[in-house]
C-alpha positions in Angstrom: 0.0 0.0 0.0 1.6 3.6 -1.1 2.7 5.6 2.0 0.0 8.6 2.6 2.3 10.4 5.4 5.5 10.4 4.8 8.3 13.0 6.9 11.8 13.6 5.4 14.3 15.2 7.7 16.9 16.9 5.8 20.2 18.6 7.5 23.0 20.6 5.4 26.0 20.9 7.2 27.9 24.3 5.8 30.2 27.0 6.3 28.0 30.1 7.2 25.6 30.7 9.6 21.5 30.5 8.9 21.2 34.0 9.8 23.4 34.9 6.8 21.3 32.4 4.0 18.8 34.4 2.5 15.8 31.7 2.7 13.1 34.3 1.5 13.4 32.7 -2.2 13.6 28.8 -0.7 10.4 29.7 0.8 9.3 31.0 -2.2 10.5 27.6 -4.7 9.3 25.2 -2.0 5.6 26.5 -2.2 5.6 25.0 -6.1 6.1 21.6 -5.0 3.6 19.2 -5.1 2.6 17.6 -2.0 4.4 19.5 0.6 2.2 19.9 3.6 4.3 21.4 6.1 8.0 22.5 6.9 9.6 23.3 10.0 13.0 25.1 9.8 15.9 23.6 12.1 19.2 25.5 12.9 21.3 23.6 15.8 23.0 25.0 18.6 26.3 26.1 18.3 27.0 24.2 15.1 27.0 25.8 11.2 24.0 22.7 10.4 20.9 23.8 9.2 17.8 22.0 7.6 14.4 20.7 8.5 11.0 18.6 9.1 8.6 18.4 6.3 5.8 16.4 5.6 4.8 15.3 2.1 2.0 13.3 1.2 3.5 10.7 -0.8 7.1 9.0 -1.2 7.0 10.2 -5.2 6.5 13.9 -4.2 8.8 13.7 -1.2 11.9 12.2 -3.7 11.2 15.3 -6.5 11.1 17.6 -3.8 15.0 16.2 -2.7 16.1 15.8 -6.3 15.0 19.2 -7.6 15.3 21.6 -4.4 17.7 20.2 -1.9 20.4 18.2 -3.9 20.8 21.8 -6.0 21.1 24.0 -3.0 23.2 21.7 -1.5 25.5 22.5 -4.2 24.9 26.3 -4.8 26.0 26.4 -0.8 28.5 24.1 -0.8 27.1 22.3 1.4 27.0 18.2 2.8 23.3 17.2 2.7 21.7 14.0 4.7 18.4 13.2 3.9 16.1 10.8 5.3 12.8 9.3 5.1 10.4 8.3 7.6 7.0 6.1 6.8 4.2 8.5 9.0 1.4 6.5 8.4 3.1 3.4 10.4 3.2 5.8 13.3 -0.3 7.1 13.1 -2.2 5.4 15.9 0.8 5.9 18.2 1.5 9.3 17.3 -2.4 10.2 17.7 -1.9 8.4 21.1 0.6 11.3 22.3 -1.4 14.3 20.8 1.0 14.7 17.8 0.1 18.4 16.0 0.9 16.6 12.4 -2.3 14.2 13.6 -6.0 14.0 14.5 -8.0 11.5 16.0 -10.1 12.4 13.3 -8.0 10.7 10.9 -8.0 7.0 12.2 
């Protein structure tokens, strides 16, 4: 069965800080993606590794969003990416179980 929720954590490690990326124009691309739901920001603590949480609504629109958006920032920062993907609807009934904000008990 095709994966409905599907989270990809993604992580750049560069050589600047976030505060000096100008993200207003990534904001702007990732809107034109299909099937992006949500994205929370990251920026870690003392380190120059930025990235983020996102939530796509299928594995097919979460692999275009990392082939055509972060593999080619990656390089225009030149930057190390990590990517990974995690299976959400697996999770659902536990992650409803704990009040999760990216699930409803509506949506069992």
């Amino acid at each position: 069965m095709p994966v409905s929720k599907v989270f990809v954590y993604a992580e750049y490690q560069v050589s600047i800080p976030f505060s000096e990326i100008d993200w207003v124009p990534i904001n702007h691309d990732m809107k034109k993606f299909s099937g992006l739901k949500s994205k929370t920001w990251l920026s870690a603590i003392n380190t120059n590794q930025v990235g983020g949480f996102y939530e796509f609504d299928s594995v097919e629109n979460a692999q275009n969003y990392i082939e055509n958006l972060l593999i080619p920032f990656a390089k225009q920062i030149n930057g190390n990416l990590t990517v990974k993907l995690f299976d959400g609807d697996v999770t659902e009934k536990a992650s409803i179980g704990m009040n999760s904000p990216f699930y409803s008990a509506d949506s069992l």
